[in-house]
N, C-alpha and C positions, 0 to 999 in steps of 0.2 A: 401456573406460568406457561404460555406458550412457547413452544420449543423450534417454530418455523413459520413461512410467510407464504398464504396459499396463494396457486397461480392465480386467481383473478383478481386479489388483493395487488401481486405482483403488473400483472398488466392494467388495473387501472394507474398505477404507479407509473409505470415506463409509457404508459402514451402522455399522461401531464408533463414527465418529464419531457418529453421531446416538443410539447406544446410549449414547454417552457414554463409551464402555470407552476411556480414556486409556492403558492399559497394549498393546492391542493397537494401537493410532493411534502410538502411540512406537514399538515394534517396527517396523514398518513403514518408520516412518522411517527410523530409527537403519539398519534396510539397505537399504536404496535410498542414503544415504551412504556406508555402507560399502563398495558396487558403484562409489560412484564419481560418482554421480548428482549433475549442476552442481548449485550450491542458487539460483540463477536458476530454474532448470525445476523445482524441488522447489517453490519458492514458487508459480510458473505455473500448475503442472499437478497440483498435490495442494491446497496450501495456498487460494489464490485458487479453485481452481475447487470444488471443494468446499463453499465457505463461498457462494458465490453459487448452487450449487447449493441449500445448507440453506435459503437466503434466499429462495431460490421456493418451498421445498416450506412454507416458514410463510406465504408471501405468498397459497400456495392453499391454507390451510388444511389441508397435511397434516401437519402437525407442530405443535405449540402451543409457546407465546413460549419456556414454558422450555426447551426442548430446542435451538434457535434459540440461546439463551443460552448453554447447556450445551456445545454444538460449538465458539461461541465461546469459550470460559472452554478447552476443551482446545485449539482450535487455537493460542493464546496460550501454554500453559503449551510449546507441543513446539517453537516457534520458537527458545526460545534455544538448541538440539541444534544448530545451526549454527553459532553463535559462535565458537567457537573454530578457527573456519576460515574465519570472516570474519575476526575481526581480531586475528589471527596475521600478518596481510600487513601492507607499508610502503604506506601511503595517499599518493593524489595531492593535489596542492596546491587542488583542488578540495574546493567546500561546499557543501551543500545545506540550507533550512532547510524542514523539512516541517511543516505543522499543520491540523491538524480547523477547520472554523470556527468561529463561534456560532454556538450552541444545537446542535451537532452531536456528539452523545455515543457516536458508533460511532468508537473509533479505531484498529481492528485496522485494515482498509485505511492509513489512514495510518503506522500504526506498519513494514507490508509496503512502502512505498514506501522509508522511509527505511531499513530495513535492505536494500532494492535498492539504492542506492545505497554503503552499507556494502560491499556485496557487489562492487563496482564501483570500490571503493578510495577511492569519496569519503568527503568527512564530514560523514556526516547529523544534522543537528539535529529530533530529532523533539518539539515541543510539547504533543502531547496532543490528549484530547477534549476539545470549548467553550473557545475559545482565545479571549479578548476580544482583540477589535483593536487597542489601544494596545500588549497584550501583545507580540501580534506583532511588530506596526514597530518597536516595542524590540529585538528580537532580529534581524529583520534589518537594521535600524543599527548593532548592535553586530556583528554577525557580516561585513557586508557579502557575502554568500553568492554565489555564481555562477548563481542559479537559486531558485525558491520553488517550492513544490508547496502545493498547497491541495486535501486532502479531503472529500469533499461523501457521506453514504450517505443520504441523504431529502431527494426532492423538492424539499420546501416549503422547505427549507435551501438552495436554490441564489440566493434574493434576497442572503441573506447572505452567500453566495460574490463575488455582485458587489461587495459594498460589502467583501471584505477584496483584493479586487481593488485597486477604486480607493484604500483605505488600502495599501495595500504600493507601489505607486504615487507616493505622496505623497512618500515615504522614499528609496525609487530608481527614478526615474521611467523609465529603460530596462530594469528586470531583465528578464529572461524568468520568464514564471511558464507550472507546468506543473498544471490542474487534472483532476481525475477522480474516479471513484467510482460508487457502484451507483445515486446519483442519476440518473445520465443515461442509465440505463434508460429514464426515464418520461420524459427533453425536457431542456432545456436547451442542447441541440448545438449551437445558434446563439450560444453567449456569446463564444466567438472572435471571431465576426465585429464584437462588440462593441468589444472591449478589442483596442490592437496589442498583439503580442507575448505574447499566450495561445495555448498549444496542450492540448488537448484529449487525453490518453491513456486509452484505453482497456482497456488490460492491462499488466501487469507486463513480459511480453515486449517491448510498444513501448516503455517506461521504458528498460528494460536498454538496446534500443539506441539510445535518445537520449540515455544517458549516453556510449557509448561513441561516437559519435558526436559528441560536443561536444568532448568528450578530444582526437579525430583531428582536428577544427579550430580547435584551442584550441593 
């Protein structure tokens, strides 16, 4: 079983990608699972890193919006090439409820969270881009989840983050909540130290093992 995705595998991948060429970005995929390739490390190491790679080369202007758009629009289309190997498996009694905030219309990262968790035998509730906050606390009252996750991809969106903080808060005043995103590129680090019981991830990697990890002390 291969345990990773070499760089020239990875860079013939990220120039189709930004070519747009969804037929060779599939390909690729489709064998690297076919070798065996965890879809943990496939998300890690192709899907996420990729997309935060496209996300700099538009932030320096070397690519313009639509094409930024366009790797987004195929990175989405090739994620569900997994499905059926996520949930094929018997899931744990464990939930997650995952959601974008307000005004935050990027929800590929969020959607990547909860199918980690998918991947991990929980079950992921994912809400979408610009989630209103009542919306929310609706669903984690109803659901009563073992965890929140909250996606943040712009900045100026992490005041918002605080405030679905202290509303999810409101609801179940101990959950743990786990936030992240390409926002805290640019600052935010210190909102932990804010709120108890927020943790801060970084990558899909450190998701992967703070689910498994709750599992072994749960």
């Amino acid at each position: 079983m291969d345990t990773g995705i070499t760089e020239t595998l990875y860079a013939d991948y990220l120039a189709a990608l930004i070519r747009g060429d969804r037929l060779v970005c599939a390909d690729i995929v489709k064998r690297l699972l076919d070798d065996g390739l965890d879809v943990g490390v496939l998300y890690a190491q192709l899907f996420q890193r990729s997309m935060y790679e496209v996300g700099e080369k538009w932030e320096s202007g070397e690519i313009a919006i639509a094409t930024e758009h366009l790797a987004t629009s195929v990175t989405e289309s090739l994620m569900p090439l997994v499905y059926p190997l996520v949930f094929s498996r018997e899931h744990l009694p464990h939930t997650a409820v995952v959601s974008c905030v307000s005004d935050e219309y990027h929800q590929m990262g969020g959607r990547m969270v909860a199918d980690i968790f998918e991947m991990n035998r929980w079950n992921g509730y994912f809400l979408g881009a610009n989630t209103a906050l009542p919306e929310l606390q609706t669903l984690v009252d109803e659901k009563s989840p073992d965890v929140v996750a909250l996606s943040v991809s712009i900045y100026s969106n992490l005041p918002n983050l605080e405030k679905a903080i202290t509303g999810v808060r409101e609801v179940r005043p101990t959950i743990p909540i786990l936030i992240g995103g390409q926002a805290f590129l640019w600052g935010g680090r210190d909102i932990p130290s804010r709120h108890e019981g927020i943790q801060l991830l970084t990558s899909l990697s450190e998701l992967q093992r703070w689910t498994r990890e709750f599992v072994s002390e749960t």
